[in-house]
N, C-alpha and C positions, 0 to 999 in steps of 0.2 A: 155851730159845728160845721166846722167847710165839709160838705158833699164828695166822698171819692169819687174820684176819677173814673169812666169805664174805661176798662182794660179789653183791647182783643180780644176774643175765646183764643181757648189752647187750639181747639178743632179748626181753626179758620189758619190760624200760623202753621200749623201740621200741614193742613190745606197746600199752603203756599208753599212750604218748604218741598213738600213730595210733587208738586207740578214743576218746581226748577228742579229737582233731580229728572226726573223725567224726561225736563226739554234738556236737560246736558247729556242725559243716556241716549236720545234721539239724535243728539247733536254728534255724537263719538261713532253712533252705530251707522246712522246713514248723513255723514258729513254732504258727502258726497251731492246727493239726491238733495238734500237741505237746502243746497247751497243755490241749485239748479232753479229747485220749487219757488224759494224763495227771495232769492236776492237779482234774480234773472226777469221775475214777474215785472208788468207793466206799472204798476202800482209805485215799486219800488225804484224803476226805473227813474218816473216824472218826480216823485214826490221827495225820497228817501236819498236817488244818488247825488243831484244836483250839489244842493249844500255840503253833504259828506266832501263830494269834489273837492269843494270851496276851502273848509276849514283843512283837507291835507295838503293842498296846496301852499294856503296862508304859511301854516306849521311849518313844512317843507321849508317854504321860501326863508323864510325866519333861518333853520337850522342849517342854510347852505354858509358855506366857509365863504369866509371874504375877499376878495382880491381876484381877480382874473385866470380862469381855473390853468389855462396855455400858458400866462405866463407862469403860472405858479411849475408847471411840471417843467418848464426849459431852464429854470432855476434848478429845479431838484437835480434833473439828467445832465446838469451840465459839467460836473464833474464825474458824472458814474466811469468807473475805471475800462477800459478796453484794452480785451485779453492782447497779449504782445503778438496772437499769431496771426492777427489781421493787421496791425500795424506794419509789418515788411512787405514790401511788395510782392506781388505773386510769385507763384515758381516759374510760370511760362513766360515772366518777364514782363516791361510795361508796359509793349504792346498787345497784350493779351484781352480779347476780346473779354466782357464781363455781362451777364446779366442779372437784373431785379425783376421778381417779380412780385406786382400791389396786387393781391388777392380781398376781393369784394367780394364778401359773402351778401347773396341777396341782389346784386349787383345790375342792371342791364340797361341799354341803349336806349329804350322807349323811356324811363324812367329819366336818364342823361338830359335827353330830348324835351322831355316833359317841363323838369327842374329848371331848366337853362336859363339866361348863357351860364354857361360855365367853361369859362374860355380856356385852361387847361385840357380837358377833355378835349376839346374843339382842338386846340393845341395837338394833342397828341391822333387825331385823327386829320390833321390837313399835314401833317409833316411824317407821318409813317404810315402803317395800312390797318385798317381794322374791320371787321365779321363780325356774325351774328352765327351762334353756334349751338347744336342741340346740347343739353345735358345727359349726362347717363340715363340708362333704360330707367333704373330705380333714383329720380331726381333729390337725394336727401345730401348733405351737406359731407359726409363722411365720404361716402361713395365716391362722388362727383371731385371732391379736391384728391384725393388717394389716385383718381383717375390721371388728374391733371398733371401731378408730381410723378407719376408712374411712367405714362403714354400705353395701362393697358386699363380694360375695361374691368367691373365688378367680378364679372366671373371669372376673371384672371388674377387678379388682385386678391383677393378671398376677403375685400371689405365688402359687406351687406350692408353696413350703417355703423349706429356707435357701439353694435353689439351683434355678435356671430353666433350663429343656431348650433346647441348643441342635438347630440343622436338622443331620438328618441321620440315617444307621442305620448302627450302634445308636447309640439315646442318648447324647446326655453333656448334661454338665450344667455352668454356670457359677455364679459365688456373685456374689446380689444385694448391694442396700446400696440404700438410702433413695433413689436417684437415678431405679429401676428399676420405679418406683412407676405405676400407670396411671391413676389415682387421687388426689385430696389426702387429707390428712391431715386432721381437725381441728386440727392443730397448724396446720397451712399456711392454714385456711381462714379463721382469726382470725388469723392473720400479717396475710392480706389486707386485714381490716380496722383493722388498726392494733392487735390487743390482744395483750398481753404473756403468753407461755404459761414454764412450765418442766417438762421431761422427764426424767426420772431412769432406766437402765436400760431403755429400751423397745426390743424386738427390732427387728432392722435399721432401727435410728433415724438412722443418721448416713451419711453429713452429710446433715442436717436441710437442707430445701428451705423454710427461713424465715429471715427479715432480724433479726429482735429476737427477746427471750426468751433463755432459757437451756436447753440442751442438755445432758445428758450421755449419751452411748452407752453401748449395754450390749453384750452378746454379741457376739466379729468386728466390734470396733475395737482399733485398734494401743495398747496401754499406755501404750507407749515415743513414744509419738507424740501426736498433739493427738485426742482425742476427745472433746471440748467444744464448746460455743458459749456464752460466747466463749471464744477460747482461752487465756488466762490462767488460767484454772479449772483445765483438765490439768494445771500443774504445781503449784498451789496444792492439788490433791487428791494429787498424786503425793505431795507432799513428806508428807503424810498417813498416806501406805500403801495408799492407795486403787487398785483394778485394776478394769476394767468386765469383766474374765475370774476366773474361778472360780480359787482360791489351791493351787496343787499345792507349794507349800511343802513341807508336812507329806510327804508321798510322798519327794519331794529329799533332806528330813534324814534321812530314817531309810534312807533306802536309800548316803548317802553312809556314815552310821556305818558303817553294815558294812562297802562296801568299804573304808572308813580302818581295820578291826580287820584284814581281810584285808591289808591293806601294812601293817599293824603286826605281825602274825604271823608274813609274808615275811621281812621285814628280821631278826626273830629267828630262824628257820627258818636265814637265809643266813648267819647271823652263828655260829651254833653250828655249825651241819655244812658249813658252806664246804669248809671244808679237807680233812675226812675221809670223809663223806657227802654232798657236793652232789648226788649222783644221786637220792638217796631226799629229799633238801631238795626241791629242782625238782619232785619226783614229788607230792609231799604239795602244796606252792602250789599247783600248775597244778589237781589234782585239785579242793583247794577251791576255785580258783577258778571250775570247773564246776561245781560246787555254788550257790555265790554266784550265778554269771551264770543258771543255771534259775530261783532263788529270784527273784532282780531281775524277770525275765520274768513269775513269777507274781504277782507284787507288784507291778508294771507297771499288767499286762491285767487284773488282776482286782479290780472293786469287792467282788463279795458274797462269792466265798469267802474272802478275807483280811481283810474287813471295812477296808478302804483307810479312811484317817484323812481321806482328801480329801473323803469322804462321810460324815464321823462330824457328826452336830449339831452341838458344840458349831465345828467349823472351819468348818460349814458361816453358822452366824450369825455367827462372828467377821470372818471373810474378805470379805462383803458385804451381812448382811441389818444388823448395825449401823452400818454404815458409811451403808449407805443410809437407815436410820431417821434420823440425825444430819441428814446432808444435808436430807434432807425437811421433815423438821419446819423446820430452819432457814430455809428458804423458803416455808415453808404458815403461817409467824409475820409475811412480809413485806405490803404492805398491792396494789403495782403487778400480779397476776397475774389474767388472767380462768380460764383453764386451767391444772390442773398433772398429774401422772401420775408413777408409779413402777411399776416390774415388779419382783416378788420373784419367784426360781424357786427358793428354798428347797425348797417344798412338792413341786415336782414330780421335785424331785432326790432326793428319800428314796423319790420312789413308786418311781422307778423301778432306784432301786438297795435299798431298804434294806423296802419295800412292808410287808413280815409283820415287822417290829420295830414295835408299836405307840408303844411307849415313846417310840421317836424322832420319830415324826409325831407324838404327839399333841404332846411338848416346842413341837415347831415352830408347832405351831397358838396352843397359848396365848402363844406368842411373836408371835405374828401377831395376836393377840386384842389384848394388853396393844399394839401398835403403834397399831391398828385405835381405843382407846382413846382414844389423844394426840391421834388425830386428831377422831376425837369433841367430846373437851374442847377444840380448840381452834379448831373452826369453829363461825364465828358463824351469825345468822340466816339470810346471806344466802351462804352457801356450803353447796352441797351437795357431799357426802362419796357415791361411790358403789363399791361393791366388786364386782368381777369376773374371771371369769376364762374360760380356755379352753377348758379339757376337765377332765375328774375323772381319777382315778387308779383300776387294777382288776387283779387278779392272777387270770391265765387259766392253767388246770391242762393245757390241750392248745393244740396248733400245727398250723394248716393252712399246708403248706410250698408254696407256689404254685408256685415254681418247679419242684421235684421234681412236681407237679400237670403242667403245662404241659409238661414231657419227659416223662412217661409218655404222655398225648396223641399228642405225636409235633407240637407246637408251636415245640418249644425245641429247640437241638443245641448239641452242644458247639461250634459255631461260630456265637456270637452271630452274626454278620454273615448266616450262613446260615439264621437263625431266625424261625420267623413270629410270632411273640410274644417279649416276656420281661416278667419281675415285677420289681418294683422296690420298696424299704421306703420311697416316698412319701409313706404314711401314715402312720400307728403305731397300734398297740393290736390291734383286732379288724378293722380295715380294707387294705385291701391296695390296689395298681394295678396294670393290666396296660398295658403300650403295644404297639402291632402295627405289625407293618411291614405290612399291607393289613387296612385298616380294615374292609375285606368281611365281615372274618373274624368280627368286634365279636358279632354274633345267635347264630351257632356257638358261640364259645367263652361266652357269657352261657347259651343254655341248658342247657349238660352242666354250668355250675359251678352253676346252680340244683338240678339233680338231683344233686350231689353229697350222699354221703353217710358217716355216721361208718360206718366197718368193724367198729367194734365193736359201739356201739349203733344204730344203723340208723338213726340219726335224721337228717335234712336239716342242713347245716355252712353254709348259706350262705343269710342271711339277702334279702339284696336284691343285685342289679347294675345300677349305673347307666353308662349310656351316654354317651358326648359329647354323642351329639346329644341328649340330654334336658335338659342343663345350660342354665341362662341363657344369653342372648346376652352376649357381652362379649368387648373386646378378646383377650382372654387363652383364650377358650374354647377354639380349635385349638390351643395348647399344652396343655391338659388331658390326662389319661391316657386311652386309647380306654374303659378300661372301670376304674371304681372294686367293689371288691368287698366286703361289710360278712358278716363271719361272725355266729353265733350268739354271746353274751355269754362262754361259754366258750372260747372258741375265740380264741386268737394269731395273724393272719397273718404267716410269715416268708417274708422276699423279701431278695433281693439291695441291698445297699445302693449306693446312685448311683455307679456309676464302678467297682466292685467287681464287673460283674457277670464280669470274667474269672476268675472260682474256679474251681474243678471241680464242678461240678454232681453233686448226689445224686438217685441215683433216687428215683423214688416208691416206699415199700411197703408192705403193708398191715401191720399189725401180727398 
C-alpha cells in the first residue's frame, strides 16, 4: 500500500496567504515609505540593483526597434505636410530680418565647456556674442522660459511654475495653459502685426493666443487630442508616432513581459498540480506574484536606481529630440516665418535623473551640437539663430529640509490648516518657498533662516531671502511666495510638493 503523501496543514497556507495580503495592504498603504525603506537600503543597493540593472537593460536592448533611430525619423518627417502660410514669403518681404530661437532646457556653458569640443557651439560663440545669465528669482522651467518669451519677470507674468495658487489656507494650486498668461508672448505680439511665427514644443504654449502661424504644444497637451495650430497637423504628426509627452513605452514593455512570464508560469503551475497539489500551485503564483507586484513598484517609481529605460539616451532622443529635429528643420527650410522656436528638454532630463553618468550628457550635447549645426548651415544672412536656455544643471551632496526647518520652529503642525507657515518645492535646485498664513511673520522667519547654520560645519546654509514686498510690482506679485529662500551652492532645498503637503511631516534633526 503506497504511503500518502503529507500535505501542508490548512493553518500554515492560511499563514501564508494572510502575510501576502498583509505585505500588499503594507505595500498600497505606505508605498511611499516602502519604497524608501526598502529598495533605497544598502543591501539592496550592492546586492539586489546590480543584476536587476543587467537583466532591464539586456531586455531593453532586445526590445529596441531596428534600424537607426535619426534615420528612421528623417524618413518619417520627410513628407510631413507644411501648412501653406509658411510657405509664401513674409509680409515684410525678403529682406526681412528673421529669428530662431533653440531653447535648451537644463542647458549651460560650463556643461558646453566640460562636454567639448563641440565645434558648433564654439561656432556660434567665435562668430556672434554670447553671456552667462541669471535665471529667474523662482529658477523652475515654467517660470524662466514664460520669462524669456515674455521679457517680463514672474510676478509680472502671473507664471509661478506648471501650476498657480488658488485663494485660500492652505494652498492649493490649479494647472495653467497659455490662456493664463498676464503678459503676451512674442509669438502674440507678431501675430498682432500680421507676421507668421512657428513653435515647436514650448512650455505651456497651447492654445496659443494667435490667429496664424503654426503651433505645436509641448508638455500637458492631450496627444489623443488636437495640440496643434492648425489642427490638421495633430493628426498628420500622430500618424507619425509623434507625442508632445515623453515616451513611457519602454517602462510598459518590459514590465508587461514579466507579468505575461508570471500568467505563463500560472497556467503551467495550474495545469501540472491542479489536481494533486493545487494548494502549494496557488501558494507559489500568488507568492511570485508578490514578488512581481514589489518589482513593478520599483520599476515604476524609480528612475536612478533601476536605471528606467524611459531615461536611457538613446529613448530619450528617439521619442522626441529627433522627431522634433525633423519637424524643425522642415519649417526653418520654408521661406513665410518672421519667428520660430523649439524647446528640447533632453538635456535637463539626464540632469536630473541620470546627472553623474557623463557619458550620457555628454552623447546628448553633441547631439544638440550636430542639431545646433543644421541650423547654422541653413540660415541665411538675414536670420538669426540664437540659443538659450533656463537654468544649468548641478549635483548637491546635502539638503536643507525646510519643512522639517519650519516644525522644529514651532511654524508648521501636523495640521496644515493649523499652521503659520508651510514650504513648498516651488523652486528647484538650491532654492525653496515659503507661503504664510500671516505675512507678519515674513522678517521673523527671514532672520532665523539667515542665521541658520550647517551642524556639522558651522558654516551659514542660507545664502539670501527675498521678500514679496521687494519683488517688482506686477499683477502676479500677491500671488508670489511670502518668502523665496536661496541656499549655499551645496545645499538642496527639499519641500513638499504642491498639493502633497498632507504627508507625515519629519522632524528636524541634527545629525
Amino acid at each position: 500500500m503506497t504511503p500518502a503523501k503529507p500535505r501542508p496543514k490548512k493553518a500554515l497556507v492560511a499563514f501564508v496567504l494572510l502575510a501576502l495580503l498583509l505585505a500588499g495592504g503594507l505595500v498600497c498603504f505606505r508605498g511611499v515609505e516602502l519604497y524608501r525603506d526598502v529598495f533605497q537600503s544598502s543591501l539592496v543597493q550592492k546586492r539586489v540593483l546590480p543584476p536587476l540593472r543587467a537583466v532591464c537593460s539586456a531586455v531593453e536592448r532586445a526590445l529596441q526597434r531596428r534600424g537607426d533611430p535619426a534615420e528612421r525619423a528623417a524618413r518619417l518627417y520627410r513628407d510631413l505636410p507644411i501648412p501653406e502660410c509658411l510657405q509664401h514669403p513674409a509680409a515684410a518681404g525678403a529682406n526681412s530680418c528673421r529669428l530662431f530661437l533653440l531653447c535648451l532646457d537644463g542647458a549651460s556653458w560650463e556643461d558646453v565647456d566640460t562636454f567639448g569640443p563641440l565645434p558648433n557651439f564654439e561656432r556660434l560663440r567665435r562668430e556672434g556674442v554670447w553671456t552667462r545669465h541669471d535665471s529667474t528669482l523662482l529658477p523652475i522651467s515654467s517660470c524662466a522660459w514664460n520669462a524669456i518669451d515674455t521679457g517680463y519677470l514672474p510676478e509680472q507674468t502671473g507664471v509661478l511654475g506648471f501650476q498657480r495658487p488658488a485663494a485660500g489656507w492652505p494652498p492649493r494650486w490649479e494647472t495653467i495653459s497659455a490662456r493664463d498668461f498676464a503678459t503676451k508672448t512674442l509669438a502674440q505680439r507678431l501675430d498682432e502685426k500680421g507676421e507668421m511665427v512657428f513653435t515647436v514644443n514650448l512650455l505651456n504654449s497651447y492654445p496659443e493666443q494667435v490667429e496664424r502661424g503654426v503651433l505645436i504644444g509641448g508638455w500637458w497637451t492631450d496627444p489623443k487630442g488636437v495640440f496643434t495650430m492648425p489642427p490638421e497637423l495633430s493628426e498628420a504628426l500622430r500618424r507619425r508616432g509623434y507625442t508632445p509627452l515623453l515616451d513611457w513605452q519602454p517602462r510598459l514593455r518590459l514590465l508587461g513581459l514579466v507579468w505575461a512570464l508570471w500568467i505563463g508560469v500560472a497556467v503551467i503551475l495550474l495545469r501540472l498540480g491542479w489536481r494533486k497539489r493545487r494548494i502549494e500551485a496557488a501558494v507559489v503564483i500568488i507568492a511570485l506574484g508578490g514578488l512581481l507586484l514589489l518589482f513593478s513598484m520599483a520599476y515604476w517609481k524609480s528612475n536612478r536606481e533601476l536605471r528606467s529605460p524611459a531615461y536611457r539616451l538613446e529613448t530619450l532622443l528617439e521619442s522626441q529630440f529627433y522627431p522634433s529635429e525633423q519637424i524643425v528643420l522642415r519649417m526653418f527650410e520654408q521661406p513665410g516665418w518672421r519667428f520660430g522656436a523649439v524647446h528640447l528638454h533632453e538635456i535637463d532630463t539626464l540632469n536630473h535623473h541620470r546627472y553623474r553618468e557623463e557619458e550620457a550628457r555628454r552623447g546628448c550635447y553633441r547631439e544638440t551640437d550636430r542639431f545646433l549645426g543644421a541650423l547654422l548651415d541653413r540660415a541665411d544672412e538675414r536670420t538669426l539663430v540664437a540659443v538659450v536656455s533656463d537654468h544649468g544643471g548641478a549635483y548637491y551632496p546635502k539638503v536643507l529640509d525646510l519643512p522639517a526647518w519650519l516644525y522644529a520652529e514651532g511654524y508648521l503642525t501636523d495640521d496644515p490648516a493649523a499652521s503659520q507657515a508651510i514650504a513648498f518645492h516651488e523652486a528647484s535646485a538650491n532654492v525653496g518657498a515659503i507661503r504664510l498664513k500671516e505675512p507678519s511673520l515674513a522678517e521673523e522667519i527671514k532672520e532665523r533662516l539667515e542665521r541658520l547654520t550647517d551642524p556639522i560645519t558651522g558654516k551659514t546654509m542660507v545664502t539670501r531671502v527675498v521678500l514679496r514686498s521687494e519683488l517688482h510690482p506686477g499683477p502676479a506679485r500677491e500671488e508670489m511666495p511670502d518668502l523665496v529662500v536661496e541656499t549655499e551652492p551645496e545645499y538642496m532645498v527639499q519641500a513638499y510638493e504642491r498639493g502633497y503637503w498632507q504627508k507625515k511631516f519629519r522632524r528636524f534633526k541634527s545629525p
